[in-house]
C-alpha positions in Angstrom: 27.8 51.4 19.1 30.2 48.5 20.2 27.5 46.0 19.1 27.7 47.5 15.7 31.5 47.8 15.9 31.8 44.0 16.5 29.5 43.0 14.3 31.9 44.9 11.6 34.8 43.5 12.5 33.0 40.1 12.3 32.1 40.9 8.7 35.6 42.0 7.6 36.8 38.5 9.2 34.3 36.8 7.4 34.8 38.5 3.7 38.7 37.7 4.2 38.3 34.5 5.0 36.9 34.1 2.0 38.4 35.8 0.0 41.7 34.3 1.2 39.9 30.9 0.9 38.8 31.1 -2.6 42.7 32.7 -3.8 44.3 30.0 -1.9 41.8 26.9 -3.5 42.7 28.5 -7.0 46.6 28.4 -6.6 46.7 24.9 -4.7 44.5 23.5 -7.7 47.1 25.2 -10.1 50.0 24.5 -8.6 49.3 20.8 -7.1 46.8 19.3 -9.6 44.7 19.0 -6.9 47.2 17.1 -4.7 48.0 18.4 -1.5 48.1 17.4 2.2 44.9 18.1 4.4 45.1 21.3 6.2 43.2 22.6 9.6 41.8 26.2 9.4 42.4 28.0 12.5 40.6 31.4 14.2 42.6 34.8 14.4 41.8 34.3 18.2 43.2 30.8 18.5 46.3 32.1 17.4 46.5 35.1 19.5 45.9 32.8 22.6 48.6 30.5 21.5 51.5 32.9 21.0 50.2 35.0 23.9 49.6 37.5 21.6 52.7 37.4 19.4 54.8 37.8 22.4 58.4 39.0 21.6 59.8 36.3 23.6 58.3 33.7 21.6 59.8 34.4 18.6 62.2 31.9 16.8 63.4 33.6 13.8 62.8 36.8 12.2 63.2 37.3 8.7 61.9 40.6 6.9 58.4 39.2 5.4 57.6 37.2 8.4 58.4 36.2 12.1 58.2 32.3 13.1 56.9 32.4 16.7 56.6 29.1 19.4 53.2 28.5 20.2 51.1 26.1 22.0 47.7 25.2 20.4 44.8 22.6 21.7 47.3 20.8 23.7 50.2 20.6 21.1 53.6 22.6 20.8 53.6 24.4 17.5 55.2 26.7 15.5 53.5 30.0 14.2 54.5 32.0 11.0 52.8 35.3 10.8 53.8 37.4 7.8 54.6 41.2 8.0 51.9 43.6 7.5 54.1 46.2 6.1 55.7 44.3 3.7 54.5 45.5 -0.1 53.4 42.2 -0.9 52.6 40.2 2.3 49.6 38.0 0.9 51.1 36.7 -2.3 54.3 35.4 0.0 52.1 34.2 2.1 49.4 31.9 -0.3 52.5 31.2 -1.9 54.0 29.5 1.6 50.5 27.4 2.0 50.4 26.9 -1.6 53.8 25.1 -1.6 54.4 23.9 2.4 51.4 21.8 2.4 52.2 19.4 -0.3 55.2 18.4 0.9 55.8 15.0 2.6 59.6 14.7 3.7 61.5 14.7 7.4 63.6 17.8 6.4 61.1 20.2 5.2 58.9 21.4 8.1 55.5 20.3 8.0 52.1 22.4 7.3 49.2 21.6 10.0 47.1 24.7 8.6 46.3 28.3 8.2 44.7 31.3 9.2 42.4 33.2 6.9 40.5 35.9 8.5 43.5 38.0 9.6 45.0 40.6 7.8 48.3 39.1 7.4 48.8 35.4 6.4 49.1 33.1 8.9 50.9 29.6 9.4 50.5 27.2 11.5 53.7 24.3 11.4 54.8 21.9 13.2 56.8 22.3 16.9 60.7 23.6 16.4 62.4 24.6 19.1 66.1 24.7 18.9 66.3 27.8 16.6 68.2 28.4 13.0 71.3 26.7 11.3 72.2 30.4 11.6 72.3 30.1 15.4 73.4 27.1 15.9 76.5 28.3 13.5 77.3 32.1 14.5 75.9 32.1 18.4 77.5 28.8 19.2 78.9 30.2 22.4 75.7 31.2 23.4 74.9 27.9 26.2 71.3 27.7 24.5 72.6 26.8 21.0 75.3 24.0 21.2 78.2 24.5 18.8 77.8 21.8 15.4 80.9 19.2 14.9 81.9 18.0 11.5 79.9 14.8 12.1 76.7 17.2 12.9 77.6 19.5 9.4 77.9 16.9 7.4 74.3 14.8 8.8 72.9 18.3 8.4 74.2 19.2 4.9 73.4 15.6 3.6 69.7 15.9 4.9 69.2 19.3 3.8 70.6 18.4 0.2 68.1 15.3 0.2 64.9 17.5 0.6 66.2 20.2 -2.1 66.6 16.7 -4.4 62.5 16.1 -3.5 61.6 19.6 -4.7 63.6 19.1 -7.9 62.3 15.6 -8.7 59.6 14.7 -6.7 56.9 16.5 -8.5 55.9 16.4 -12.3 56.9 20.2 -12.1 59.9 20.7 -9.9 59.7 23.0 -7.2 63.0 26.0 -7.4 62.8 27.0 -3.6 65.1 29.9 -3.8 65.5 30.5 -0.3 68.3 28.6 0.7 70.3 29.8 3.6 71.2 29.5 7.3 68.1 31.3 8.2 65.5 29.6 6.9 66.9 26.3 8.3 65.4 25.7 11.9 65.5 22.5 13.8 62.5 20.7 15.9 64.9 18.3 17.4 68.9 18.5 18.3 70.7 18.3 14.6 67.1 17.7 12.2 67.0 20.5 10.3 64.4 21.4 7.7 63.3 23.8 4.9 61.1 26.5 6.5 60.3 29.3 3.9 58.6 28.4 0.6 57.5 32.5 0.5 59.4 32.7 -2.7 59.5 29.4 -4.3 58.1 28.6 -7.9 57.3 25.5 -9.7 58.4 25.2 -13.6 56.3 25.6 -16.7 54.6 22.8 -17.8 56.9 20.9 -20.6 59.5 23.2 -19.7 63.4 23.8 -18.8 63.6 27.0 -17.5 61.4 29.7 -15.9 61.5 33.4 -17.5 61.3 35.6 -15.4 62.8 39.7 -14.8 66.4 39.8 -14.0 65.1 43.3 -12.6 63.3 41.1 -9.7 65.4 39.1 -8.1 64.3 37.3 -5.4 66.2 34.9 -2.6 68.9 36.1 0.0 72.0 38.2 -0.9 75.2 36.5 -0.8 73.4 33.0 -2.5 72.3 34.4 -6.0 73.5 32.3 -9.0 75.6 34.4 -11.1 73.2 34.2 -14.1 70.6 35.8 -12.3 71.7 39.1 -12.8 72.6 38.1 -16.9 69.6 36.8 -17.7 65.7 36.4 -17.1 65.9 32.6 -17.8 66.9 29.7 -15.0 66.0 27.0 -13.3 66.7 24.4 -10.5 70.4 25.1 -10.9 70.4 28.6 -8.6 69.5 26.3 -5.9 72.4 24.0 -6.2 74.4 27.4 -6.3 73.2 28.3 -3.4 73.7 25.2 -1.2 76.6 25.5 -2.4 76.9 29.0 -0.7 75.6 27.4 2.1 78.3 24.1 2.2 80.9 27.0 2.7 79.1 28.8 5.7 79.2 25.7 7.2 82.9 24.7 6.7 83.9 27.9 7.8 81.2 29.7 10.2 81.7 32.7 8.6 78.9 35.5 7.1 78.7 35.6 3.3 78.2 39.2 3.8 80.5 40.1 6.7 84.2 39.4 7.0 85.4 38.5 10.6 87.4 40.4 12.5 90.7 38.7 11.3 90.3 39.2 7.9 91.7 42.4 6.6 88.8 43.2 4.0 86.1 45.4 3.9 82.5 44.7 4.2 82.6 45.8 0.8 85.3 43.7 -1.0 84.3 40.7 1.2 83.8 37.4 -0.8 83.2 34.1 1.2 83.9 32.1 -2.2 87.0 34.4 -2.9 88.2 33.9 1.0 88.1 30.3 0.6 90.0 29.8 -2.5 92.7 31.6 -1.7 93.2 30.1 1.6 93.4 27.1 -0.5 95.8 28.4 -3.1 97.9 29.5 -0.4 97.8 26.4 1.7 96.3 27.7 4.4 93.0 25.9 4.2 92.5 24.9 7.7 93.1 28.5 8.7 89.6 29.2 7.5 87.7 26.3 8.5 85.5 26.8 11.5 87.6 25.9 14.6 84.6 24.2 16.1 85.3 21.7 13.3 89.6 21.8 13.7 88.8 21.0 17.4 92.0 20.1 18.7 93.8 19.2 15.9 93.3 18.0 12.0 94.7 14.4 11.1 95.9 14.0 7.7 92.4 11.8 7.0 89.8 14.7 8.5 91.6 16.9 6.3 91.1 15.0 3.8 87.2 14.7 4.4 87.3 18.7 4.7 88.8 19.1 1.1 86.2 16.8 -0.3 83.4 18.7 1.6 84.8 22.2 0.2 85.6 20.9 -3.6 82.0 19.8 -3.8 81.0 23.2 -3.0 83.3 24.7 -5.5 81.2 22.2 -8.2 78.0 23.2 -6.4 79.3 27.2 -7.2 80.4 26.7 -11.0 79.9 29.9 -12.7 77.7 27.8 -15.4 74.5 26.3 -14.3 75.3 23.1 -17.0 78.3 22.3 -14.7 76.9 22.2 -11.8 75.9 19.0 -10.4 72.2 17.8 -9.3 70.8 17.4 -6.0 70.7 14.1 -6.2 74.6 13.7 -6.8 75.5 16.6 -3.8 73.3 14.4 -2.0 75.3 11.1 -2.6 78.5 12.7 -2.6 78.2 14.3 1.1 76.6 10.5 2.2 79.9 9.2 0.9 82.0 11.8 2.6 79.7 11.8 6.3 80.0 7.9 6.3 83.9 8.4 5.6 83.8 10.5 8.8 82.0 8.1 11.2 84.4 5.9 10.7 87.3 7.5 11.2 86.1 8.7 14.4 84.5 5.3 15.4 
């Protein structure tokens, strides 16, 4: 009875493996014209045994599709992504992650070593990252584990970040929209590198095309970093990520929640705005009142203010209401080089 039980489960293992195989072969050809970066397959049971069983204490991050997990596997720290079983539509996020992750080639987007495709769920297997999200780094700074960011460290990290989302936009013959820009799918591997983590929802243009079309009914990324014309239209394109950094640029000015106003602030949860908190700070002249006081320190000279109202009116291009004036990743990416070397050397 047992025999016949394992020899089932064998099968079942064996038929999703390739089934899993054959789906994932037809969207890498697809999507990469055949160019992609060599990934290792890897057993259901070598995973187990490196996240000792997908123990709670391992966990890095946890998002709703998937949890990222620290593992150790033949002899190497890694990083383990499992995708949620009860989420509606866990398989398609999950090729879509392998589909994406493993051809890219760039320091700030975590690297693919390979997969697992006899388990139920999706399964990936990254490289090593240890010193948790942007998100903790920026709201559980006074935690002793994860050490509070300085403007110097925001800026290195915004400037990075900015340069991979410039890769996915012009690297490839079809650029890559990730859509999933936010502090919590930032994590780090080493003190201050951060890198892209979650390509679950991220979609290449058409061939010979401008703009994707897709349901303004279905939209997908993170609340509190849509582009406005996401919920006006089905058509858009690389320009909801530059929104969205630009989202992001202000949570890291300020250390505040796009969707949760601090306890100072006298608005509801529901009439809470980061964007609208900002600007009106600035209209009122209050602007370093909401800057992060990690980043004030012990005091603003009239040159780090300066830098800091460089860093937020780039944002405020980055957020433009129309996609056309927004900048490109490449320009964010040059502007907040010009405004982080700036800042090294008034503090040199």
């Amino acid at each position: 009875m047992m025999s016949s039980f394992l020899k089932g489960s064998k099968r079942q293992k064996q038929e999703r493996f390739l089934l899993n195989g054959k789906i994932l072969l037809k969207e890498l050809i697809a999507s990469s014209n055949g160019k992609y970066n060599p990934i290792r397959s890897f057993t259901d049971k070598e995973i187990k045994i490196a996240t000792n069983n997908y123990d709670q204490q391992k966990i890095i991050t946890k998002e709703v599709i998937y949890s990222l997990y620290k593992g150790f596997l033949q002899d190497r720290p890694v990083s383990v992504m499992k995708f949620s079983p009860d989420f509606y539509d866990q398989a398609a996020f999950g090729i879509n992650s392998i589909v994406f992750a493993s051809q890219m080639s760039h320091k700030n987007i975590l690297k693919l070593i390979g997969c697992c495709l006899e388990s139920e769920v999706h399964i990936l297997v990254f490289e090593s990252v240890e010193y948790g999200t942007l998100a903790n780094h920026i709201y559980r700074s006074r935690e002793p584990y994860f050490e509070p960011l300085l403007l110097t460290h925001r800026l290195k990290i915004a400037m990075e970040l900015a340069n991979a989302i410039a890769y996915l936009h012009f690297k490839f013959p079809r650029p890559i929209v990730f859509r999933m820009i936010s502090p919590f799918t930032i994590v780090f591997n080493e003190k201050y590198v951060a890198k892209l983590c979650d390509f679950s929802n991220s979609i290449s243009m058409p061939e010979g095309e401008t703009h994707i079309e897709e349901s303004k009914d279905r939209i997908i990324g993170i609340g509190g970093f849509f582009a406005p014309e996401r919920f006006t239209t089905p058509r858009f394109n690389e320009k909801v990520d530059v929104y969205s950094f630009g989202v992001l640029l202000l949570v890291l000015l300020t250390g505040l929640k796009t969707h949760e106003p601090p306890s100072w602030i006298t608005e509801t949860r529901l009439d809470w705005n980061l964007e609208h908190a900002v600007k009106k700070y600035i209209d009122q002249e209050r602007f370093t009142e909401i800057v992060d006081p990690i980043v004030v320190g012990s005091g603003l000279s009239p040159e780090k203010e300066e830098q800091l109202q460089a860093f937020a009116e780039l944002a405020f291009k980055c957020l433009s209401d129309s996609a056309v004036d927004r900048p490109t990743m490449i320009d964010v990416a040059k502007q907040l080089r010009h405004i982080y070397n700036s800042t090294c050397q008034l503090m040199s």
